[in-house]
C-alpha angles and dihedrals in degrees: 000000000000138000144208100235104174125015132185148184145190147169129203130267099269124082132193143186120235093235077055089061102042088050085045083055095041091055097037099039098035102228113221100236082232082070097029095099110038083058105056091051089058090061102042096048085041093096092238133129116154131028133179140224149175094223109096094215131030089191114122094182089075123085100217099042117100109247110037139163089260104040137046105199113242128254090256093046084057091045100044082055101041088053094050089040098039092054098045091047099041090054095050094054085037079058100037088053094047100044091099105022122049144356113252096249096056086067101111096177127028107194106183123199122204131136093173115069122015130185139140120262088050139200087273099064079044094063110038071069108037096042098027107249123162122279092226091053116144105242133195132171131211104198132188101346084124121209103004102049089103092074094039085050087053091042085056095048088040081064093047108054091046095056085041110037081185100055124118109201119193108189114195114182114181135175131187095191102154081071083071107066112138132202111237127099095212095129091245083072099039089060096049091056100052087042107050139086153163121262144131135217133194124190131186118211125178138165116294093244094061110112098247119105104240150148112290113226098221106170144354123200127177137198125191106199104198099189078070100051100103086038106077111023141164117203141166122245134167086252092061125269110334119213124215107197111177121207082219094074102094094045086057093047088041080060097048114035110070088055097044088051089047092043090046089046095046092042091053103039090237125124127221085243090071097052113102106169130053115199102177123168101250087224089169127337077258086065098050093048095049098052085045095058095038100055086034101241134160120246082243090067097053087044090118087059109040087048088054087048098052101037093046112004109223117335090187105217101016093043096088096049079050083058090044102050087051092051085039092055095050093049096046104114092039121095121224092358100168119225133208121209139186129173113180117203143154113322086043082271112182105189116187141189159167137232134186123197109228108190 
């Protein structure tokens, strides 16, 4: 078996307000005043408060800055930012995650996450030299599953280190969303826009038997629910990566994820009841709502998730080891606390686990 044993997180340098973004829309995307209103009540019931970004100014009345009323950057100019962004970013939070725990050369594996920016060479080439890895490092990319590639990156690294005792996995993932604003007022869009945010994630991942107190990871389970696959999508246009958000998601989650919690439990001989943590995706503060009332929790139990919504809105990939850490945090001090976890993406992909603290 394997197990995380450091995880850390981190968003860039600028900070907004949520009322600073919708403005930011209204101007950019010239909001019809029919629409004005309906809007504006989306972002503010949307639960959350603070987003970050890697773009220094949100202002479209002003000529220079990057996204303006008389230009939509191209899809190069987002690429050429998100290269330079990602990998300053992605090698803070690598840092950040290996401070206390190994020596650069000791990394075996380097798994990177990213659905928003692409080139070859990738961040990964970028940061065996900007954080020192190895040049014979094993790589491997997860690329565009959206917000669930986290677990399928851990579920990667989980194989590995069974097959290597001796392997020592680092997963970045790492997403510049707010590059990717587009201007249309079809309500997909729209709720993209007011969803959506920059942020990166590394994890550290190594054999059971190494001597670190971490988080087991004890079982993965997937689901792939067809009926969903036009309703959440990533794709690329020559105006940059075009998001398709249904309003039906988290009908189609509220469907699901009662069963595919019953079916993981029940696989795995373990009851709600011993469950302590709850690490769910905060998809949309509607998703969120929906799997609490199915599986009949409390809003303290999805505490980890709400806080990560409201502090940073959906970081697609990262956003779940944001979760983790939380869960993490609170069950620090108690021995063998099981955690559920859930992350939703294209597909609709509904990707589950469970972790157990070893102290």
């Amino acid at each position: 078996m394997s197990k995380i044993i450091a995880i850390s997180t981190g968003v860039p340098r600028y900070k907004y307000k949520q009322a600073e973004i919708f403005e930011f829309i209204n101007h950019f995307n010239n909001i019809a005043e029919k629409d004005y209103k309906k809007i504006k009540l989306l972002f503010e019931r949307s639960g959350i408060e603070t987003r970050y970004s890697v773009l220094d100014s949100f202002d479209s009345t002003k000529e220079d800055s990057f996204f303006s009323a008389t230009r939509i950057p191209d899809v190069e100019e987002r690429m050429e930012i998100y290269l330079r962004e990602a990998t300053a970013l992605s090698k803070n939070v690598i840092e950040d995650c290996l401070s206390n725990e190994l020596e650069t050369d000791k990394i075996t594996h380097l798994i990177t996450v990213s659905c928003t920016g692409l080139s070859a060479p990738g961040i990964d080439i970028a940061l065996i030299k900007e954080v020192g890895l190895k040049p014979d490092i094993h790589r491997s990319a997860v690329n565009f599953m959206g917000c669930y590639a986290a677990v399928h990156a851990l579920k990667q690294a989980d194989y590995i280190c069974n097959s290597d005792p001796e392997a020592k996995v680092l997963i970045i993932c790492v997403e510049l969303c707010s590059l990717h604003y587009q201007k249309q007022n079809d309500m997909e869009t729209i709720a993209a826009n007011l969803l959506f945010a920059d942020g990166a994630a590394a994890a550290l991942v190594c054999n059971d038997k190494y001597p670190q107190k971490g988080l087991r990871l004890n079982h993965f389970y997937s689901y792939v629910s067809i009926e969903g696959e036009k309703e959440m999508a990533w794709n690329l246009s020559a105006k940059g990566f075009l998001m398709t958000l249904s309003a039906y998601i988290p009908q189609l989650i509220e469907k699901g994820i009662k069963s595919l919690t019953e079916e993981v439990l029940v696989k795995f001989n373990i009851s709600s009841k011993d469950i302590l943590g709850w690490a769910i995706h905060p998809g949309g503060r509607k998703i969120l709502e929906v799997i609490q009332k199915e599986l009949s929790l409390e809003s303290k139990d999805l505490e980890a998730s709400y806080n990560v919504l409201k502090n940073y809105g959906n970081m697609s990939s990262p956003t779940i080891l944001f979760v983790i850490k939380k869960c993490w945090e609170q069950l620090a001090s108690t021995p063998n606390a099981k955690i559920f976890g859930a992350a939703f993406g294209p597909g609709l992909t509904m990707e589950s686990f469970l972790l157990e603290n070893k102290l």
